[in-house]
C-alpha positions as CSV (number, residue, x, y, z in Angstrom):
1,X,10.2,-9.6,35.9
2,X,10.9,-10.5,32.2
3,X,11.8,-7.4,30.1
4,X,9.0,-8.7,27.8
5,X,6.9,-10.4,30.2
6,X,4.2,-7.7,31.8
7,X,6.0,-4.9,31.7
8,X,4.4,-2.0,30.4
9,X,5.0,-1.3,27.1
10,X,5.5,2.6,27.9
11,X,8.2,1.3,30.2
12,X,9.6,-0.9,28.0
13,X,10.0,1.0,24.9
14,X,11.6,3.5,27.1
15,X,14.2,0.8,27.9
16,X,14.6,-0.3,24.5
17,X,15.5,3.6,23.4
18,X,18.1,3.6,26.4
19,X,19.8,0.6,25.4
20,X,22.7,0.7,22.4
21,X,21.3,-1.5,19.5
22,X,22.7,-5.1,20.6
23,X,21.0,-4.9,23.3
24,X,18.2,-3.5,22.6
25,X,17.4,-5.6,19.9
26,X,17.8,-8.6,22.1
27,X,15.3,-7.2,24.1
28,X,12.8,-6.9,21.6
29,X,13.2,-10.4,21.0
30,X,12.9,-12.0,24.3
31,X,9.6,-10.8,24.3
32,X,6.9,-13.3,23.6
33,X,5.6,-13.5,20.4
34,X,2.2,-12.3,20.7
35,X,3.6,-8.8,22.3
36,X,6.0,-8.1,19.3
37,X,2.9,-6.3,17.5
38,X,1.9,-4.3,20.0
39,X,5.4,-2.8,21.8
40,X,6.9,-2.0,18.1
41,X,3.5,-0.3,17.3
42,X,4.3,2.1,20.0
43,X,7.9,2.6,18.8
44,X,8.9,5.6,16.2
45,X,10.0,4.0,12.7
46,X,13.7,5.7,13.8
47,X,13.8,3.5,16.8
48,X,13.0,0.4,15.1
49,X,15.6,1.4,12.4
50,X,18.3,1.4,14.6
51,X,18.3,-2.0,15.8
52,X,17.7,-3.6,11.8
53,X,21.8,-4.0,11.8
54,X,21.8,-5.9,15.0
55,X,18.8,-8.0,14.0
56,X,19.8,-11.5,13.0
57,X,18.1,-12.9,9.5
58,X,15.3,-14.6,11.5
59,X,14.6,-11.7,13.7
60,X,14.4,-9.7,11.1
61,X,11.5,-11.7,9.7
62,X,10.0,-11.8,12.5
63,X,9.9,-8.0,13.4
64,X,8.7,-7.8,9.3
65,X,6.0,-9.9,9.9
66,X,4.8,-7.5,13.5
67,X,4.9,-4.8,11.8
68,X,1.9,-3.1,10.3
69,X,2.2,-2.0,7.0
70,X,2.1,2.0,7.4
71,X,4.5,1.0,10.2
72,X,6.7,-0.9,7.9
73,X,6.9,1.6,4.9
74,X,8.4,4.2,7.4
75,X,11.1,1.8,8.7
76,X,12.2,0.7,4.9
77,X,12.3,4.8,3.9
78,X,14.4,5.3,7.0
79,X,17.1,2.3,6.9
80,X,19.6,2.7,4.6
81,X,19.2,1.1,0.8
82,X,20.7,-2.1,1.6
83,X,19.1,-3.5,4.9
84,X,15.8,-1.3,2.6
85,X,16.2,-3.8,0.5
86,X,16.6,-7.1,2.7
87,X,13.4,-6.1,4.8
88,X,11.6,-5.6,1.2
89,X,12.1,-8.7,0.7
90,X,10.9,-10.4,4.0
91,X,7.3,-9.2,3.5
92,X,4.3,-11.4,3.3
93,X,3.0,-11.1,-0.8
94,X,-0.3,-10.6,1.2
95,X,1.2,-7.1,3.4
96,X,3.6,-6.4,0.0
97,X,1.2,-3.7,-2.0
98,X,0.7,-1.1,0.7
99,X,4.0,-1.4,1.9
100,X,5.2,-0.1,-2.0
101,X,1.9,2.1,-1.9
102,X,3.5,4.3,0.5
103,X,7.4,4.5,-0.8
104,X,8.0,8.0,-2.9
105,X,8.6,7.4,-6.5
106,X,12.6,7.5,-5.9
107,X,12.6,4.7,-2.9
108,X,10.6,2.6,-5.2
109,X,13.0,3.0,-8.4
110,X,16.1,2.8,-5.6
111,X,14.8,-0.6,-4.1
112,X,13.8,-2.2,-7.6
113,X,17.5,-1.6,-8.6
114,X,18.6,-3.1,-5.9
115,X,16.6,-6.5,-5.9
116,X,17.3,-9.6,-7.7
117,X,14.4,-10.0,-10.5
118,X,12.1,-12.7,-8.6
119,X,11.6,-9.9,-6.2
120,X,11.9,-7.7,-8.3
121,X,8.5,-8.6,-10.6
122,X,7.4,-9.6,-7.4
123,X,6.8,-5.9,-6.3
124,X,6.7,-4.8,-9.7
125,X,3.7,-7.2,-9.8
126,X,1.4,-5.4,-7.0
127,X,2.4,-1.6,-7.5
128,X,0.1,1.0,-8.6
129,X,0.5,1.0,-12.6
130,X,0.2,4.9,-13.4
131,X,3.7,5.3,-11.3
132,X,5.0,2.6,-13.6
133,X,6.3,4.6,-16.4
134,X,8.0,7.8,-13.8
135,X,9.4,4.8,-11.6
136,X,11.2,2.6,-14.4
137,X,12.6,5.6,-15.8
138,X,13.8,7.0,-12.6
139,X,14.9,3.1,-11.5
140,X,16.5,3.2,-15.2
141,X,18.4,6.6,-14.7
142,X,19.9,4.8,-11.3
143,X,21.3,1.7,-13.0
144,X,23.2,4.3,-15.4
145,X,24.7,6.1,-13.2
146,X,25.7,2.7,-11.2
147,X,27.2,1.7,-14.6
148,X,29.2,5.1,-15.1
149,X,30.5,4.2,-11.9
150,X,31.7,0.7,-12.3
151,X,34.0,2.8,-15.1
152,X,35.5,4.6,-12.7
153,X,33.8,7.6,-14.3
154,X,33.0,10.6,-12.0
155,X,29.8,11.0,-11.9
156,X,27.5,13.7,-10.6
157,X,23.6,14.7,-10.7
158,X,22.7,17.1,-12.5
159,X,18.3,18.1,-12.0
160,X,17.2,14.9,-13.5
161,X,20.0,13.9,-15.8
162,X,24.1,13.2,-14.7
163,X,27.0,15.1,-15.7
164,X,30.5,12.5,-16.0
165,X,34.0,14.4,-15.3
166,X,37.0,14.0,-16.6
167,X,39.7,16.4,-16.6
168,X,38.7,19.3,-18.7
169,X,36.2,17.2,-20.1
170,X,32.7,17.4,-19.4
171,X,29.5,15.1,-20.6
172,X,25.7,15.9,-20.2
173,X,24.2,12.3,-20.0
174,X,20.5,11.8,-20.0
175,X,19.2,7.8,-19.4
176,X,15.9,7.5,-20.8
177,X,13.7,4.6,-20.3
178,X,11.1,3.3,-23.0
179,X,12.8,6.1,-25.5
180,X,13.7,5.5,-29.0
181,X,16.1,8.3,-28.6
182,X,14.3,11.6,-29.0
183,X,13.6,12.5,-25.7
184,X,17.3,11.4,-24.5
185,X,18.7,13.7,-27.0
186,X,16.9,16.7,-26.4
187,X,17.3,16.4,-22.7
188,X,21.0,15.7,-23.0
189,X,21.5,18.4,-25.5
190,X,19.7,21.3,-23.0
191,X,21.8,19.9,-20.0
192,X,25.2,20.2,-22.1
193,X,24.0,24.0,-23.0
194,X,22.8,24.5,-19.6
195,X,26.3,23.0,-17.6
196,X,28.8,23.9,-20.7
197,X,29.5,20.7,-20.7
198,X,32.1,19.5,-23.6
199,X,29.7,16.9,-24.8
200,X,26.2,15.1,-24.6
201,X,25.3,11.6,-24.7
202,X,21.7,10.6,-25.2
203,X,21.7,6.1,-23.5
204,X,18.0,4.5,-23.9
205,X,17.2,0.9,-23.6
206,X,15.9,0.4,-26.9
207,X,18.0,1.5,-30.0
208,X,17.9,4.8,-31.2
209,X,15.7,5.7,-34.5
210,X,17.2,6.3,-37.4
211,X,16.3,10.2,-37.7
212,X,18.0,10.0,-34.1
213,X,21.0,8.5,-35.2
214,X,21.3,11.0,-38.6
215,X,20.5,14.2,-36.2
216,X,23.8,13.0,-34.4
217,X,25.8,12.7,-37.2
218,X,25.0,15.9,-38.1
219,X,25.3,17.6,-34.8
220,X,29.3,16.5,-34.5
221,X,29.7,17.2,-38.6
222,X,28.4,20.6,-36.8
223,X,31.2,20.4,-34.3
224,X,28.9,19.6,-31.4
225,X,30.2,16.0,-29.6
226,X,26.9,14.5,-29.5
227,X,26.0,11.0,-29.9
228,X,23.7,8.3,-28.9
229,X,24.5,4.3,-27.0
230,X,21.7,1.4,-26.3
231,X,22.5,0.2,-22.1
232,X,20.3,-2.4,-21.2
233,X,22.4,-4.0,-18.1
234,X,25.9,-4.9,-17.0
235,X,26.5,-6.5,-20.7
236,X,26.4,-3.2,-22.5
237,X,28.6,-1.2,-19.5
238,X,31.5,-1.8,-22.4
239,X,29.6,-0.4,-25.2
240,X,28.8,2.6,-22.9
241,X,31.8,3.4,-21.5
242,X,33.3,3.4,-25.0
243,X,30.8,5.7,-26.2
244,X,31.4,8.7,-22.8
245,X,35.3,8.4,-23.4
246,X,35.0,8.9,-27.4
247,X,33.0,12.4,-26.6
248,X,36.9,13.4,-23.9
249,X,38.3,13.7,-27.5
């Protein structure tokens, strides 16, 4: 008999668990199409997650496309970011908003940094708008911290801002989306008294305000290495690099 002919599906889930992913996967394939639903309904998102790296691009689609949605969701939280973010991409626009409906907050923010813009506004597009603002911000602090590291910066979390590392030296960063400063500052500020950090930087998308940028001034007239950068994407990482390294000083 066919592994995916009319075998149980108790039976052969059991063999698809027993099997090391290669194979496995290629049993889950051989099936015919019209079983696919049904046997991966009655798998655990963990076993489906362990054969996404054996899948090829075609199969993956295709095991997308069985999946039901509350299915799916589990499998993209449980795969690592990157094969996250190629089976994000494989779902129908009709199956895409429940799918995002059930990532948290930070697998949301994770996979929208992750994605190329089309697919990016494409989720954007169907996802709830009151997480909007706590997602962006969080999907904001991410692409910082990416950027600290393409500095070769060390870089480590710190509650909900980073601290960067060098030496002696220690900066308080706080990444604030859809902030004209303020809020950066402040944050940055209690996070350098909290850590004893040497420094703190204040980075926000849009520039800071000028009562912002004069608060600054004042603080390192003061003696406290404060200051504030605009970081949009990979064209400022030179502007914001500059502006870390000139509070190791």
């Amino acid at each position: 008999m066919l592994p995916g002919g009319m075998m149980p599906v108790t039976q052969l889930v059991a063999m698809i668990r027993s099997s090391p992913p290669k194979s496995a996967a290629g049993l889950l394939m051989a099936m015919p199409a019209e079983r696919l639903p049904v046997v991966t309904a009655a798998m655990r998102p963990a076993d489906v997650a362990r054969l996404v790296p054996a899948l090829r691009p075609e199969a993956r689609r295709q095991l997308v496309h069985a999946l039901a949605p509350d299915h799916l969701f589990e499998v993209i939280r449980t795969v690592p970011l990157e094969q996250a973010t190629d089976l994000l991409q494989l779902v129908p626009a009709e199956r895409l908003a429940p799918v995002v409906a059930g990532l948290s907050d930070g697998a949301l923010a994770a996979l929208l940094g992750s994605l190329p813009p089309p697919e990016r506004q494409r989720v954007e597009a169907v996802a709830d708008p009151r997480r909007e603002h706590r997602v962006l911000g969080l999907a904001y602090g991410d692409a910082v911290a990416r950027a600290l590291l393409r500095g070769n910066l060390e870089v480590a979390e710190e509650r909900d801002t980073l601290l960067v590392t060098k030496g002696r030296w220690r900066v308080a960063v706080a990444a604030r989306h859809d902030d004209d400063g303020r809020v950066a500052v402040r944050d940055a500020e209690d996070t350098a008294y909290r850590c004893r950090a040497t420094g703190a930087l204040a980075i926000t998308d849009v520039p800071a305000a000028d009562d912002v940028l004069r608060y600054c001034r004042e603080a390192r007239d003061a003696g406290r290495p404060l200051s504030t950068v605009t970081w949009v994407d990979e064209r400022h990482d030179g502007q914001l690099i500059r502006a870390v390294v000139s509070l190791f000083q």
